[in-house]
LOSETOR-19341 format. One record per residue (C-alpha): chain; residue in three letters; y, x, z. Coordinates in nm, 2 decimals. Example, Ala and Ser with C-alpha at 12.3 -4.5 7.8 and 13.67 -1.06 7.14 Angstrom:
+--------+--------+--------+--------+--------+
: chaine : residu :     yy :     xx :     zz :
+--------+--------+--------+--------+--------+
:      A :    ALA :  -0.45 :   1.23 :   0.78 :
:      A :    SER :  -0.11 :   1.37 :   0.71 :
+--------+--------+--------+--------+--------+
This chain:
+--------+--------+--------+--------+--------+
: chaine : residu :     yy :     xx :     zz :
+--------+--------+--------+--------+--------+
:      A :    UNK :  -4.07 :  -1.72 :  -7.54 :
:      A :    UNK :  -4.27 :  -1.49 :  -7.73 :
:      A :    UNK :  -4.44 :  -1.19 :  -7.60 :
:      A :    UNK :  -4.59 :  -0.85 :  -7.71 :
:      A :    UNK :  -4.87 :  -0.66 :  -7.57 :
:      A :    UNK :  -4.94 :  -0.29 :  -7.68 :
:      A :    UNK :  -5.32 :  -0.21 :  -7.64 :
:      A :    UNK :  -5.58 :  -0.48 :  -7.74 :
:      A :    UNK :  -5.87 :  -0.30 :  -7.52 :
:      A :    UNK :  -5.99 :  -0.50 :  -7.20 :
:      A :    UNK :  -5.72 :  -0.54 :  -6.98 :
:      A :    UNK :  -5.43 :  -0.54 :  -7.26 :
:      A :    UNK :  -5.67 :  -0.84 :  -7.41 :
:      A :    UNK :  -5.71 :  -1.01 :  -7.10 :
:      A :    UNK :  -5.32 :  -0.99 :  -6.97 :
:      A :    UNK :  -5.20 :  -1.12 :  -7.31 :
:      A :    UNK :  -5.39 :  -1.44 :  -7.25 :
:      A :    UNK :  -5.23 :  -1.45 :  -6.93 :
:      A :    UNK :  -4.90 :  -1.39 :  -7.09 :
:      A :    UNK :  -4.98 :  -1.69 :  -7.30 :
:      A :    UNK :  -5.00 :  -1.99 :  -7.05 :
:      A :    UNK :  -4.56 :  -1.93 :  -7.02 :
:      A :    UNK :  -4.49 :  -1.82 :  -7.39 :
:      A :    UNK :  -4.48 :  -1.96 :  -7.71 :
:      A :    UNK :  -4.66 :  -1.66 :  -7.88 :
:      A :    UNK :  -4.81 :  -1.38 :  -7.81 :
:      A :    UNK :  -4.84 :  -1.07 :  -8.03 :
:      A :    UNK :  -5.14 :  -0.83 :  -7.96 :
:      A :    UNK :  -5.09 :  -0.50 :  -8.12 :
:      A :    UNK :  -5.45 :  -0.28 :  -8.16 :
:      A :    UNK :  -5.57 :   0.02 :  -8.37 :
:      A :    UNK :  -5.91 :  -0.11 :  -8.49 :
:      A :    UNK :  -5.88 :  -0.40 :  -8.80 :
:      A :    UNK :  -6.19 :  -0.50 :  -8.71 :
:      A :    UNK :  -6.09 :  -0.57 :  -8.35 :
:      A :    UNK :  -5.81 :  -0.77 :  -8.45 :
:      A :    UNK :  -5.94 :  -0.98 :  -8.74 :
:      A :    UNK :  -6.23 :  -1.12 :  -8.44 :
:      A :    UNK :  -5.93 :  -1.23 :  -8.24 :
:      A :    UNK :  -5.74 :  -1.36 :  -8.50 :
:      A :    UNK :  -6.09 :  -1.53 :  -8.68 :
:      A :    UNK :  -6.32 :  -1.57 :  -8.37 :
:      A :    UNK :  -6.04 :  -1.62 :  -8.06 :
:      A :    UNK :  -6.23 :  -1.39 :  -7.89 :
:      A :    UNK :  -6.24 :  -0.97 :  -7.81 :
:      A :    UNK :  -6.60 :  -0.92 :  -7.90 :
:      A :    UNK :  -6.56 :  -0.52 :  -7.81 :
:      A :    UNK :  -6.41 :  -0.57 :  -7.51 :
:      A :    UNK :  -6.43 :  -0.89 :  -7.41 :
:      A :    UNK :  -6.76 :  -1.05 :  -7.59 :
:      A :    UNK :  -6.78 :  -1.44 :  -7.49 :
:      A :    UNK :  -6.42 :  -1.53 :  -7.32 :
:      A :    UNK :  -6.25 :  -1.72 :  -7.46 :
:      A :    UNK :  -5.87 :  -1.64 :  -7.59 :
:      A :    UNK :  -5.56 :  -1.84 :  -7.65 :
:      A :    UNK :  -5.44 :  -1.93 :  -8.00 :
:      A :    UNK :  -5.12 :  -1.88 :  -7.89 :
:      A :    UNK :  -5.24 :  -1.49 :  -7.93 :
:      A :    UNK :  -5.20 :  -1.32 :  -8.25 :
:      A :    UNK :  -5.32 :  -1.01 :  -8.27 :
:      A :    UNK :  -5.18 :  -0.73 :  -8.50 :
:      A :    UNK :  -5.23 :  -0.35 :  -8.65 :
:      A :    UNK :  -4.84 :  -0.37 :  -8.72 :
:      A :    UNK :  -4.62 :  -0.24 :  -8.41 :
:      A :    UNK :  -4.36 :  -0.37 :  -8.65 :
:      A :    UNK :  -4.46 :  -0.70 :  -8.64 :
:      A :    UNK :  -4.62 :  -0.69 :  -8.26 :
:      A :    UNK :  -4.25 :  -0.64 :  -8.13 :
:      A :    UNK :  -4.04 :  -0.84 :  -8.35 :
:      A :    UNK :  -3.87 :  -1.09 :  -8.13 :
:      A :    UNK :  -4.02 :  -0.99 :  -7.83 :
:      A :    UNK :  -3.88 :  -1.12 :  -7.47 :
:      A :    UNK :  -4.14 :  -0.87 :  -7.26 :
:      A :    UNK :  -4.30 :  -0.63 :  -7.37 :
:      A :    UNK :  -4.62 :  -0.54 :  -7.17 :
:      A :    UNK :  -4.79 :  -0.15 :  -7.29 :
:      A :    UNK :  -5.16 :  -0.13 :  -7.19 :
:      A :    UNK :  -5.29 :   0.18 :  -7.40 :
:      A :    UNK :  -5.44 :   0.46 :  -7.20 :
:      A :    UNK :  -5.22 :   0.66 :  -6.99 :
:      A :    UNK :  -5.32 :   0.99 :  -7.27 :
:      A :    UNK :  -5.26 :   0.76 :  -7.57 :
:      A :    UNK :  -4.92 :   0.65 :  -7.41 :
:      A :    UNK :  -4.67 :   0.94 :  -7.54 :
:      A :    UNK :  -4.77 :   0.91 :  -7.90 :
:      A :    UNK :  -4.82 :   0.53 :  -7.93 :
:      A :    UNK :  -4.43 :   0.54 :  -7.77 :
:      A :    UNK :  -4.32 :   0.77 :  -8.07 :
:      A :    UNK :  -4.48 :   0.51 :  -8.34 :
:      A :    UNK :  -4.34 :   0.22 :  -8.20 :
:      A :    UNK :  -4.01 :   0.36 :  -8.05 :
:      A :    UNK :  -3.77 :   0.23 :  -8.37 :
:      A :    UNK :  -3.92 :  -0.12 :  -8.31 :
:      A :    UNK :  -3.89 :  -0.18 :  -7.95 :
:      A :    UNK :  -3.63 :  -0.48 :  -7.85 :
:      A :    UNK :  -3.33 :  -0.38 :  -7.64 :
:      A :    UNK :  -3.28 :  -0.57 :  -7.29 :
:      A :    UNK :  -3.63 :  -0.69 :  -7.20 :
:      A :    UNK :  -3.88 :  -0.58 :  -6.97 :
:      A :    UNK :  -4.13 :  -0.25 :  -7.04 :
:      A :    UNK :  -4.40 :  -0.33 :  -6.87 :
:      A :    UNK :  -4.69 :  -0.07 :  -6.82 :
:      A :    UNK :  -5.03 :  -0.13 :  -6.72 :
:      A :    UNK :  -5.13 :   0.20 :  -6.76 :
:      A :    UNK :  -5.32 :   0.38 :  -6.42 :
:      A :    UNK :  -5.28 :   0.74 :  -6.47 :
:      A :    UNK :  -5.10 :   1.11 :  -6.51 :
:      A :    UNK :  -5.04 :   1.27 :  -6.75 :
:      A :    UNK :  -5.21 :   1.60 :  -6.81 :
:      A :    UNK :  -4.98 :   1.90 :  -6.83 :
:      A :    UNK :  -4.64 :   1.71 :  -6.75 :
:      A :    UNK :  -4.76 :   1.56 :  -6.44 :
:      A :    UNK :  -4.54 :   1.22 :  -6.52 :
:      A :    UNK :  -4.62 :   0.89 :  -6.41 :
:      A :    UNK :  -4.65 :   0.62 :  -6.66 :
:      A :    UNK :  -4.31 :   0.53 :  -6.59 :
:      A :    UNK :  -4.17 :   0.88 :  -6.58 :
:      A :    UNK :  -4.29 :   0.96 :  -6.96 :
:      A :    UNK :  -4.17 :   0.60 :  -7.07 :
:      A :    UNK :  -3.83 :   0.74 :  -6.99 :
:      A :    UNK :  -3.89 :   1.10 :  -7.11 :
:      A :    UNK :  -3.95 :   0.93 :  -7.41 :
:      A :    UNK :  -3.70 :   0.65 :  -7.48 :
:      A :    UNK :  -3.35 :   0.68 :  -7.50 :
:      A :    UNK :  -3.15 :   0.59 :  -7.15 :
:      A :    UNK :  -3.06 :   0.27 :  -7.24 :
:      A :    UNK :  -3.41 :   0.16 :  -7.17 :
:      A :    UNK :  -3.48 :   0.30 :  -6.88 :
:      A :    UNK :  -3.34 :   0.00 :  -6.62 :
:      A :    UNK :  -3.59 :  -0.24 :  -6.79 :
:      A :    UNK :  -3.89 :   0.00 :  -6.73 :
:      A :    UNK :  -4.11 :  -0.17 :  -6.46 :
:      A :    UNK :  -4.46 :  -0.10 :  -6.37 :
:      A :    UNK :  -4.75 :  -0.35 :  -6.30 :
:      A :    UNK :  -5.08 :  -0.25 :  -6.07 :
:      A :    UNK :  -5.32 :  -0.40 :  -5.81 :
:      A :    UNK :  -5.66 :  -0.51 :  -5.77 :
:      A :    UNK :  -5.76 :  -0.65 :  -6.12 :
:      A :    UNK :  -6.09 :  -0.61 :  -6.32 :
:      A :    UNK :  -6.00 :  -0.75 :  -6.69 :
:      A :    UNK :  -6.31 :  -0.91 :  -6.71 :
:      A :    UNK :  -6.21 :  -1.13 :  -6.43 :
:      A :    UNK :  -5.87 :  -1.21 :  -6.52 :
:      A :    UNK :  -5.98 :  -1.31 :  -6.85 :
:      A :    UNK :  -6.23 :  -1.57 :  -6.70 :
:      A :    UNK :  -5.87 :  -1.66 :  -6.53 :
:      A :    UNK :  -6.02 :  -1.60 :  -6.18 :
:      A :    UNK :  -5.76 :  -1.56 :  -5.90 :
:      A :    UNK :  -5.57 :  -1.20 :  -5.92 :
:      A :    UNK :  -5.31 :  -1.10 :  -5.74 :
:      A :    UNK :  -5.07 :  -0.79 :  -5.78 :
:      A :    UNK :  -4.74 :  -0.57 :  -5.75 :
:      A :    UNK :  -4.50 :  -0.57 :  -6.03 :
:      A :    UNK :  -4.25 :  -0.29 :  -5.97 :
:      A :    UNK :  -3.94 :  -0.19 :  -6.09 :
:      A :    UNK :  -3.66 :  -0.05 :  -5.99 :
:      A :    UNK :  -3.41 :  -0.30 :  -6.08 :
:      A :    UNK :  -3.56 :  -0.59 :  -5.88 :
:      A :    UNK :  -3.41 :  -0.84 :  -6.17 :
:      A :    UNK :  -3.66 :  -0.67 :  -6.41 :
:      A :    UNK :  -3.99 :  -0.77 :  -6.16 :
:      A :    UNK :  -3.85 :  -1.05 :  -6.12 :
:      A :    UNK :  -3.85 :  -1.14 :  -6.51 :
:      A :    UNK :  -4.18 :  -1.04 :  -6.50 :
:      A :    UNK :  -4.30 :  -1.19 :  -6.23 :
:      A :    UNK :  -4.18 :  -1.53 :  -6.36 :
:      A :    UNK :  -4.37 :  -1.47 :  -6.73 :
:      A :    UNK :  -4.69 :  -1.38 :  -6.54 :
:      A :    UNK :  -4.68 :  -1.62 :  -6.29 :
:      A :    UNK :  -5.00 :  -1.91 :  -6.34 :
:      A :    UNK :  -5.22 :  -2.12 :  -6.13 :
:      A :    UNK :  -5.49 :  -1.83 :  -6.09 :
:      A :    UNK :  -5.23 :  -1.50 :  -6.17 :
:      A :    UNK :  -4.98 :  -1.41 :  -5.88 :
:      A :    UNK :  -4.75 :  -1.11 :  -5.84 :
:      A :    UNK :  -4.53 :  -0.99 :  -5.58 :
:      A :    UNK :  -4.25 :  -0.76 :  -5.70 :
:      A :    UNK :  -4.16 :  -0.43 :  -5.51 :
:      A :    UNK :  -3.90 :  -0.16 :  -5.62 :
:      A :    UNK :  -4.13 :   0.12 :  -5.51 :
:      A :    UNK :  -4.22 :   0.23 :  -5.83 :
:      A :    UNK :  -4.36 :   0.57 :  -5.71 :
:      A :    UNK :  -4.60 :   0.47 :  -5.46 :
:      A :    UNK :  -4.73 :   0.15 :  -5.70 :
:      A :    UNK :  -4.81 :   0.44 :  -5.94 :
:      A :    UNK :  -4.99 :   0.69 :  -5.75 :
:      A :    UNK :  -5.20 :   0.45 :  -5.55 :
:      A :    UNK :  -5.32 :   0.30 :  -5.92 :
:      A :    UNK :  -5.36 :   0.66 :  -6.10 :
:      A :    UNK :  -5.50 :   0.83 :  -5.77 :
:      A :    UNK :  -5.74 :   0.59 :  -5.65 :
:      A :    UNK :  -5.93 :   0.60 :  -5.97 :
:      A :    UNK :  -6.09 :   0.96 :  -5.87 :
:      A :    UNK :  -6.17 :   0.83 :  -5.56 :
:      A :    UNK :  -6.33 :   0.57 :  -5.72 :
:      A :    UNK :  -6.54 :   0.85 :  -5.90 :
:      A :    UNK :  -6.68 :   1.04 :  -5.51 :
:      A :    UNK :  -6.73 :   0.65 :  -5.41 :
:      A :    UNK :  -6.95 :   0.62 :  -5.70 :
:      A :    UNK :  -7.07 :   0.99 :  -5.64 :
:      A :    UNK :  -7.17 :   0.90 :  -5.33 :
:      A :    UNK :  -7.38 :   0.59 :  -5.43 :
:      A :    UNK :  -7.56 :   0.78 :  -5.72 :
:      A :    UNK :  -7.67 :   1.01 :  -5.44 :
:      A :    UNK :  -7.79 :   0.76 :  -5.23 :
:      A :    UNK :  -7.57 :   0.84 :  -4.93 :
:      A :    UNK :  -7.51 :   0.48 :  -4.78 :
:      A :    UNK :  -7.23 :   0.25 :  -4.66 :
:      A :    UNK :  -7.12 :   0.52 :  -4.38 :
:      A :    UNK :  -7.03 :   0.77 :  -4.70 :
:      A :    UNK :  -6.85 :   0.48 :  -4.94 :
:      A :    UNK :  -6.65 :   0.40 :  -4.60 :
:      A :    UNK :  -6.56 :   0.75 :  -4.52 :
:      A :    UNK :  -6.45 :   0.80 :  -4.88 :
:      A :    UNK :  -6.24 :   0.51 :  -4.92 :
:      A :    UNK :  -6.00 :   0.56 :  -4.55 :
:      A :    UNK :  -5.99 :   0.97 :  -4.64 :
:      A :    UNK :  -5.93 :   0.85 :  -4.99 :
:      A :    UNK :  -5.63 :   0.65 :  -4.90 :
:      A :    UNK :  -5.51 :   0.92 :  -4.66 :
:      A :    UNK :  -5.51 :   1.19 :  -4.94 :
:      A :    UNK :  -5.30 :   0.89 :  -5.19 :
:      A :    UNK :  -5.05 :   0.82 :  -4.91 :
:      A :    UNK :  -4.96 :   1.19 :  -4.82 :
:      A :    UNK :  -4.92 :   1.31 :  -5.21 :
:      A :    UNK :  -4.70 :   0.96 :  -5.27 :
:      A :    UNK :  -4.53 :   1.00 :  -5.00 :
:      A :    UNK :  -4.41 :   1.36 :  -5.07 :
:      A :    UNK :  -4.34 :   1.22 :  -5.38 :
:      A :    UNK :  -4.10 :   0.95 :  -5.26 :
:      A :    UNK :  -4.28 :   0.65 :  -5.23 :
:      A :    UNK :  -4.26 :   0.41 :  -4.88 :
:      A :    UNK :  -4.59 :   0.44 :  -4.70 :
:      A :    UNK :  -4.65 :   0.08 :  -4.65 :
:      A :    UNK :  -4.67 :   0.05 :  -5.01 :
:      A :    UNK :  -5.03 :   0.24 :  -5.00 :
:      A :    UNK :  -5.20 :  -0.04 :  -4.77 :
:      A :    UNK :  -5.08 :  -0.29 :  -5.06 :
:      A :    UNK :  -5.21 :  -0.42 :  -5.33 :
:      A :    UNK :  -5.19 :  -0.15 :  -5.55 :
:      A :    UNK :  -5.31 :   0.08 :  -5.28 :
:      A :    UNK :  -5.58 :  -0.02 :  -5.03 :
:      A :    UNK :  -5.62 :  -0.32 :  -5.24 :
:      A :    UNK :  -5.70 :  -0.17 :  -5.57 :
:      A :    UNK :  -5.88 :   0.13 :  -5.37 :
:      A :    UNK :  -6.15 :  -0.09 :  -5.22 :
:      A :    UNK :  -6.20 :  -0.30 :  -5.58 :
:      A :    UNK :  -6.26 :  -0.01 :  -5.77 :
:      A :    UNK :  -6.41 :   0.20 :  -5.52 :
:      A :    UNK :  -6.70 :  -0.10 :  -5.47 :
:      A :    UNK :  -6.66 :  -0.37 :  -5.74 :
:      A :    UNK :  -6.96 :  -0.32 :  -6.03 :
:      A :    UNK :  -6.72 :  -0.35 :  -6.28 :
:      A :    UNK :  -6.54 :  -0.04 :  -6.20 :
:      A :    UNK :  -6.59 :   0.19 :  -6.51 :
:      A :    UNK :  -6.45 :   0.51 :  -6.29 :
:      A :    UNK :  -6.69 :   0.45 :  -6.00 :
:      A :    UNK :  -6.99 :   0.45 :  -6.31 :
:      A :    UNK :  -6.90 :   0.75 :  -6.42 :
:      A :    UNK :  -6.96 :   0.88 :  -6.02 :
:      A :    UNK :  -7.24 :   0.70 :  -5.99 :
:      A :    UNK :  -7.41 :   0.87 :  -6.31 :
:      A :    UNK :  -7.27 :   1.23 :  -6.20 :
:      A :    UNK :  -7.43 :   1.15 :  -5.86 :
:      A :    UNK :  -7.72 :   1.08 :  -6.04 :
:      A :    UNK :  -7.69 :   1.45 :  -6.18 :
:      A :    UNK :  -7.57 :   1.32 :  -6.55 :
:      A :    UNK :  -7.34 :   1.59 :  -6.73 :
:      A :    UNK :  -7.01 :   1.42 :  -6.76 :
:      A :    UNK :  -6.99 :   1.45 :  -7.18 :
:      A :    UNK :  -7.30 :   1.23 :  -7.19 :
:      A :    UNK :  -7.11 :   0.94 :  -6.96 :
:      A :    UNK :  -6.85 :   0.95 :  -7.17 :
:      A :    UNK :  -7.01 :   0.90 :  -7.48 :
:      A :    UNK :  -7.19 :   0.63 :  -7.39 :
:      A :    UNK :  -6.91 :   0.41 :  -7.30 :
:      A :    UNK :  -6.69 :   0.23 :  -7.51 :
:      A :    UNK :  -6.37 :   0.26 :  -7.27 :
:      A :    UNK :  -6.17 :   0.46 :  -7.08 :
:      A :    UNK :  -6.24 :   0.60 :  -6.70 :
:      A :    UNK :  -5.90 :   0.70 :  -6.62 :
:      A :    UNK :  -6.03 :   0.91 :  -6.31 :
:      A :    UNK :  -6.16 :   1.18 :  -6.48 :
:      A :    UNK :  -5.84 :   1.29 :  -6.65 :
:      A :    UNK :  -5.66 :   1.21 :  -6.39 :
:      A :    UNK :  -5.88 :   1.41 :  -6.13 :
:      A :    UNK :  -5.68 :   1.72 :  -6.33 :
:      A :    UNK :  -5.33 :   1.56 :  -6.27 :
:      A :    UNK :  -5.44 :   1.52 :  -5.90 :
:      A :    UNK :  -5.51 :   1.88 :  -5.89 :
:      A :    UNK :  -5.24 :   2.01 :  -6.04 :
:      A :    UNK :  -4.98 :   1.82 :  -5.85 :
:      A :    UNK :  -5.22 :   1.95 :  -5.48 :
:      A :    UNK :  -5.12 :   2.29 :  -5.65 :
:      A :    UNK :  -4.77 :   2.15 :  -5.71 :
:      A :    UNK :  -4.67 :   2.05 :  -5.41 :
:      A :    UNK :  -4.88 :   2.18 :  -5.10 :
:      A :    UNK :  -5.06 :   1.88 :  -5.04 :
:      A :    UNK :  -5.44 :   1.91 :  -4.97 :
:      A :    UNK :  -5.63 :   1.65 :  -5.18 :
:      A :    UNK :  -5.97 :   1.74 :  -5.03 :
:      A :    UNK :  -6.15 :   1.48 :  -5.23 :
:      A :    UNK :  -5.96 :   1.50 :  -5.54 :
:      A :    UNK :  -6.05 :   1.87 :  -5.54 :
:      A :    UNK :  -6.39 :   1.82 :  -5.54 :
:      A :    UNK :  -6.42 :   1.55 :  -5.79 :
:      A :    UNK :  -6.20 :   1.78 :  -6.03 :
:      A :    UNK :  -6.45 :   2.10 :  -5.97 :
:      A :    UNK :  -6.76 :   1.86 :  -6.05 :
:      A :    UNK :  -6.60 :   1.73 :  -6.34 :
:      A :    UNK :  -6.46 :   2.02 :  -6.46 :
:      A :    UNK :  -6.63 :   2.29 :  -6.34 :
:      A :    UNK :  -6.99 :   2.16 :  -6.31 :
:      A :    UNK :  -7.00 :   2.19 :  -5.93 :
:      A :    UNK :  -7.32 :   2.05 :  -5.78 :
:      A :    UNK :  -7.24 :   1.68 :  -5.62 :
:      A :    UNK :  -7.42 :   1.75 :  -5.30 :
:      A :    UNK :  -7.24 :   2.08 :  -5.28 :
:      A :    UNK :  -6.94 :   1.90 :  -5.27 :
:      A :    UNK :  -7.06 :   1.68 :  -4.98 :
:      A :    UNK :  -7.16 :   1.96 :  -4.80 :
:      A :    UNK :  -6.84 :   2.12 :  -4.82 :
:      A :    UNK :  -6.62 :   1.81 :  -4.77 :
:      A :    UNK :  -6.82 :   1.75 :  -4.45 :
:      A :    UNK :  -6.81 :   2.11 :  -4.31 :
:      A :    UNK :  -6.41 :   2.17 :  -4.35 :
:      A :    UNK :  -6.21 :   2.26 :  -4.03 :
:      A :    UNK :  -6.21 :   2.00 :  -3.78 :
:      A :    UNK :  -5.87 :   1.84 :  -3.75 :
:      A :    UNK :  -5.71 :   1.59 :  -3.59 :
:      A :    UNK :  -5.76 :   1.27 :  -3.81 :
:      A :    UNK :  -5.34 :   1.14 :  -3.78 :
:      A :    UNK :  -5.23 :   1.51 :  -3.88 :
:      A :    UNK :  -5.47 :   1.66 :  -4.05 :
:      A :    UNK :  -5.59 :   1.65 :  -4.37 :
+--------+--------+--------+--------+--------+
């Protein structure tokens, strides 16, 4: 079996040496020559990755030609704002019949499309029952070191998880598949800005009490949006909800709850960003999250206030202030 991962950052890197245990090959497609020729050379993602060890069964690749030729799954891990035009470059070469697998956690600006959504915007239909989606509690870093990870692959033809969940499956990676493929989405895109008010809340100095509050209003403000949305509400205190919530929301690796952390600190966002070498998928998303609030009626209390500090240069403590002082509601129906 050979495999093809789009996306040679962290967790693209780390999934295509998971990929490799159960195929033949693996072909890792990045932008950056220098970032492939170290795998290829050195076995290794120095950027990304710097001392773990890869499989020689992956090759890594600047070609999207050559990354897909032959493929049997194809697994897309580029962030969710490089998605649409990485899809338009390698559209012509994608094989027809195997899984698309994205890893990406976010909405897109402006369309307000999950991953999945503007995979089929893009492709042509006969794609689209092969599209599947895979989230859940997972720090690259981690499942490099192959330490024990477990997550959702979703899709809404279960033979399509299923596929995947077979490639994927190794002594210290384990999926379960679902067919929700709206709720797997939104609890990965949306808890990433809570991760950011977790980390908020840290850099301020506000205690366990605040990180717990965050995290269950958090996950209330996920399951009512995905739920509008379509997704089953079971889904959210799952893996790829309450599961990837708490990891990200606590875990020192999470790059979104950094960026709160240094915002709570009273950092301006620009300078957080520049100083690190990936992507924090919160802070665009915290715009999605807002738009779709707008969109759709549903009161995102937290999301809002990440999106005016990000965006609008609100005060942090301001924002606590105000989260804390809202009506007092009911906490089963209210918001």
């Amino acid at each position: 079996m050979r495999g093809s991962v789009i996306g040679a950052g962290s967790f693209g890197t780390a999934l295509a040496n998971v990929l490799a245990v159960n195929c033949d090959e693996v072909r890792l497609w990045g932008r950056e020559p220098s970032t492939v020729e170290a795998i290829n050379t050195l076995h290794e993602n120095p950027t990304y990755l710097k001392g773990i060890p890869l499989s020689e069964r992956v090759r890594a690749t600047t070609d999207l030609e050559e990354a897909l030729a032959g493929s049997e799954m194809v697994v897309l891990a580029t962030p969710s704002h490089a998605t649409r035009e990485v899809l338009a470059r390698a559209k012509s070469f994608l094989p027809r019949s195997v899984p698309l697998v994205t890893v990406s956690k976010g909405i897109e600006n402006g369309t307000l499309l999950t991953m999945t959504e503007l995979l089929e915007d893009c492709l042509p239909e006969e794609f689209h029952p092969y599209v599947a989606v895979l989230s859940g509690p997972s720090f690259a870093k981690e499942l490099a070191r192959r330490m024990p990870t477990v997550v959702t692959i979703a899709s809404h033809w279960d033979k399509v998880a299923q596929r995947c969940q077979k490639a994927l499956q190794t002594d210290t990676f384990r999926s379960y598949t679902s067919t929700d493929v709206v709720g797997v989405q939104y609890g990965g895109a949306l808890k990433n800005v809570i991760a950011i008010a977790a980390g908020m809340a840290d850099g301020l100095g506000m205690g366990h009490n605040a990180r717990a509050a965050i995290i269950t209003r958090g996950l209330a403000e996920i399951t009512r949006l995905a739920v509008r949305k379509g997704a089953n509400p079971l889904t959210l205190s799952g893996l790829s909800g309450m599961g990837d919530l708490v990891l990200t929301c606590t875990g020192e690796l999470s790059r979104n709850r950094h960026v709160g952390m240094e915002l709570g600190k009273g950092r301006k966002l620009p300078d957080i960003l520049a100083e690190m070498k990936e992507v924090a998928e919160g802070v665009k998303t915290a715009k999605s999250a807002r738009d779709l609030s707008l969109k759709t009626g549903v009161e995102l209390p937290i999301c809002e206030q990440v999106y005016l500090i990000a965006y609008e240069g609100k005060n942090a403590k301001m924002a606590v202030v105000d989260l804390m002082t809202r009506q007092p509601k009911s906490e089963l129906s209210g918001v």
